[in-house]
LUMSE-694789 format. One line per field, with one value per residue (C-alpha): residue number from 1; residue in three letters; x, y, z; chain. Coordinates in nm, 3 decimals. Layout:
<pts>
nr = [NUM ...] $
rest = [ALA ...] $
X = [X ...] $
Y = [Y ...] $
Z = [Z ...] $
kette = [A ...] $
</pts>
This chain:
<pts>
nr = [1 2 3 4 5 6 7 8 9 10 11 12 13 14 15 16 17 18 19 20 21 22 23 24 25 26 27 28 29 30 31 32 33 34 35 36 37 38 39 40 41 42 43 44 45 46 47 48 49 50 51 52 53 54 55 56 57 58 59 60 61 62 63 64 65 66 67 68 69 70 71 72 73 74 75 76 77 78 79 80 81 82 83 84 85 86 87 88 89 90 91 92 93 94 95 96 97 98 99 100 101 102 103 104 105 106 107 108 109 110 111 112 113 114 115 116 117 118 119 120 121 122 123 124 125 126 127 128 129 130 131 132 133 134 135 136 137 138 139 140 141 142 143 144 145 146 147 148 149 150 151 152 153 154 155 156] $
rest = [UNK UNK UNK UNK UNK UNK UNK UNK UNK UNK UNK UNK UNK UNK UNK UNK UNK UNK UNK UNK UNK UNK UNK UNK UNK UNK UNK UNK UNK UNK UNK UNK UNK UNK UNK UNK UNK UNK UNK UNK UNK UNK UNK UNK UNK UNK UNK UNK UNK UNK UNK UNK UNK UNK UNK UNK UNK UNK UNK UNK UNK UNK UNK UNK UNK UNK UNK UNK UNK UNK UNK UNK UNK UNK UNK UNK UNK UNK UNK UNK UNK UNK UNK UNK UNK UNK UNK UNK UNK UNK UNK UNK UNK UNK UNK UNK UNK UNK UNK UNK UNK UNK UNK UNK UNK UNK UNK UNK UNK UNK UNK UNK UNK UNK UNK UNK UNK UNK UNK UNK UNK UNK UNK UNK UNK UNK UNK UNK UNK UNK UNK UNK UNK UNK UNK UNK UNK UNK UNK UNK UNK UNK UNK UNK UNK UNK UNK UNK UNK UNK UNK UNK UNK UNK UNK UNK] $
X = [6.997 6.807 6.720 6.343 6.166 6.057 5.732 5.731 5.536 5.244 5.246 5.239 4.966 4.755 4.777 4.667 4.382 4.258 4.325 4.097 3.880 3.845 3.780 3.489 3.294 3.343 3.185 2.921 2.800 2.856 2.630 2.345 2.045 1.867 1.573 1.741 1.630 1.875 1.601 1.391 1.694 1.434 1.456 1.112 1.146 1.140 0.728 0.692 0.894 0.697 0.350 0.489 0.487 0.225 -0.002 0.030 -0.191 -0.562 -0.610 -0.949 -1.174 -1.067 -1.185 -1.526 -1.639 -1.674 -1.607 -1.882 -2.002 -1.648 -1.550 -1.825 -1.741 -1.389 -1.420 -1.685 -1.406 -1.047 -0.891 -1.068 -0.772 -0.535 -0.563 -0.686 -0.382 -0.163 -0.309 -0.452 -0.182 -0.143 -0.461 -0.264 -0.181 -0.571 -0.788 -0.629 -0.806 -1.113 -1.118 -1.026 -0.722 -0.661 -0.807 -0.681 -0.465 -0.520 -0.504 -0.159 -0.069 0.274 -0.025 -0.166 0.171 0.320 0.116 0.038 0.396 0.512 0.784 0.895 0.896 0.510 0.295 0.173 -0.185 -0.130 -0.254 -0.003 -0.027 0.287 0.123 -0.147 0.068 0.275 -0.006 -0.156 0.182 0.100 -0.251 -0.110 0.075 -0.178 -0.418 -0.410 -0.569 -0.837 -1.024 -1.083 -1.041 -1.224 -0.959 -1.270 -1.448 -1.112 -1.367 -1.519] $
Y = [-6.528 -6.762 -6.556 -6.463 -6.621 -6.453 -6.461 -6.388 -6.123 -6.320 -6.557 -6.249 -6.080 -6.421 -6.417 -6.057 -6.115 -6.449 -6.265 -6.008 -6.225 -6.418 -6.089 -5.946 -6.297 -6.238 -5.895 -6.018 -6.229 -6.019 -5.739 -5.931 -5.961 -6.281 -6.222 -6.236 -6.462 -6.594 -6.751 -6.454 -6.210 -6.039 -5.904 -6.055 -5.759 -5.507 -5.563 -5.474 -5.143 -5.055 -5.165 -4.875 -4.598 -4.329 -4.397 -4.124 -4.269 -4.421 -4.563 -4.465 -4.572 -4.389 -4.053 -4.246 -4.141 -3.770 -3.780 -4.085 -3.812 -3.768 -4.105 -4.278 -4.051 -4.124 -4.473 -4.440 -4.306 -4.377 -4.258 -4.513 -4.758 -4.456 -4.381 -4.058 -3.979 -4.003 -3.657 -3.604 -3.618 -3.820 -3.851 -3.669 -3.376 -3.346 -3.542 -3.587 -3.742 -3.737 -3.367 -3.190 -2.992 -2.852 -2.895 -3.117 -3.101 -3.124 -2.796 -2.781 -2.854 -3.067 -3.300 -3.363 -3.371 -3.640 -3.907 -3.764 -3.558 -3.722 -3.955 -4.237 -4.453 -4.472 -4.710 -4.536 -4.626 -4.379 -4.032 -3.794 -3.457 -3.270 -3.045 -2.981 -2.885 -2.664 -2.475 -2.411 -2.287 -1.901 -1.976 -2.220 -1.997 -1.795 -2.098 -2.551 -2.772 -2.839 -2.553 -2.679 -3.029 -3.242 -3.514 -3.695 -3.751 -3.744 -3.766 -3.413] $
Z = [3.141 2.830 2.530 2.551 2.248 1.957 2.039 2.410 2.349 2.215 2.519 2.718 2.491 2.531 2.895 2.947 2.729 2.884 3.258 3.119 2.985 3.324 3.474 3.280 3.314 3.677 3.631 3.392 3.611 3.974 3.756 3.579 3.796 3.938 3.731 3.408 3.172 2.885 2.706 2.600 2.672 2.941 3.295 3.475 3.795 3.519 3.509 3.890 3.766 3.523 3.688 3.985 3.652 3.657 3.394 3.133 2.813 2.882 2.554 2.346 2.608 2.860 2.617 2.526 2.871 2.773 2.389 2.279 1.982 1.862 1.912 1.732 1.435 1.404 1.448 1.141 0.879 0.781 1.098 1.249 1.377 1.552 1.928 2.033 2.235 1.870 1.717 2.126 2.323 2.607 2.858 3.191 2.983 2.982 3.246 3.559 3.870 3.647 3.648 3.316 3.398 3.039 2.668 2.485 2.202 1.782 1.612 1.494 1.148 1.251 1.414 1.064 0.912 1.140 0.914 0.572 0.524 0.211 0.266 0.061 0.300 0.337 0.153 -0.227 -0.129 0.238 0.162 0.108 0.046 -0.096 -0.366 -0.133 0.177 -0.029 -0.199 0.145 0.300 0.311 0.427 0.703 0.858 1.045 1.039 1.149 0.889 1.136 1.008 0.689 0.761 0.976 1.141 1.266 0.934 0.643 0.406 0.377] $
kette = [A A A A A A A A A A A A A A A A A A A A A A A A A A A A A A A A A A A A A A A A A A A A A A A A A A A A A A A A A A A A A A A A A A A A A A A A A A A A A A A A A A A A A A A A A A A A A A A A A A A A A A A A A A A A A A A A A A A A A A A A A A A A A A A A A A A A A A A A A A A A A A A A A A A A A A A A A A A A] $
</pts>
């Protein structure tokens, strides 16, 4: 029997990664779908999915239909470029076969919050109310910034 050479093992190590190497681009390509496209890194079925989703957000025009009052005044002030359904919720928690099914939501202070909880990470010109949150802590408790704040109208 020849001596093995010192670096058998290598030769051996090479071939079991190339083998496996061999196998997953077999795999790879048995799993990736006929729609996919390489180019834009995109599966072009996946929009026949999604177009079968319930629709669960309507966008502010679907709320403009039974909110024009409210509407017209937020889209006067700063909160003018958010969607209802951010500080809202979405439009099927509320409206659902154009019956209302429940009210919607806004009067919790986490609402509020979301946006104007200082962060460092928000632009210095974003209002941000730390002092003012914290001085209104006991007072929250029982109570939403809604009632001394209107969201629709920032301003007052």
């Amino acid at each position: 029997m020849p001596n093995p050479s010192p670096r058998s093992h290598l030769y051996r190590l090479g071939l079991l990664l190339a083998g496996g190497f061999v196998i997953f681009l077999f795999i790879k390509n048995w799993q990736t779908p006929a729609s996919w496209n390489y180019e834009v890194w995109y599966r072009q079925d996946s929009l026949a999915d999604i177009e079968h989703l319930p629709l669960i957000h309507g966008g502010n025009e679907s709320c403009v239909e039974c909110h024009e009052e409210e509407y017209h005044a937020a889209t006067s002030y700063e909160h003018k470029t958010l969607n209802c359904e951010g500080c809202h919720g979405p439009l099927t928690f509320h409206v659902r076969d154009g019956k209302k099914i429940a009210n919607a939501t806004g009067k919790s202070n986490w609402q509020c919050l979301n946006c104007h909880e200082e962060q460092i990470s928000r632009p210095k010109d974003h209002p941000q109310f730390p002092g003012d949150v914290r001085r209104h802590e006991d007072f929250l408790e029982d109570s939403s910034c809604v009632r001394c704040h209107d969201p629709h109208d920032p301003s007052v």
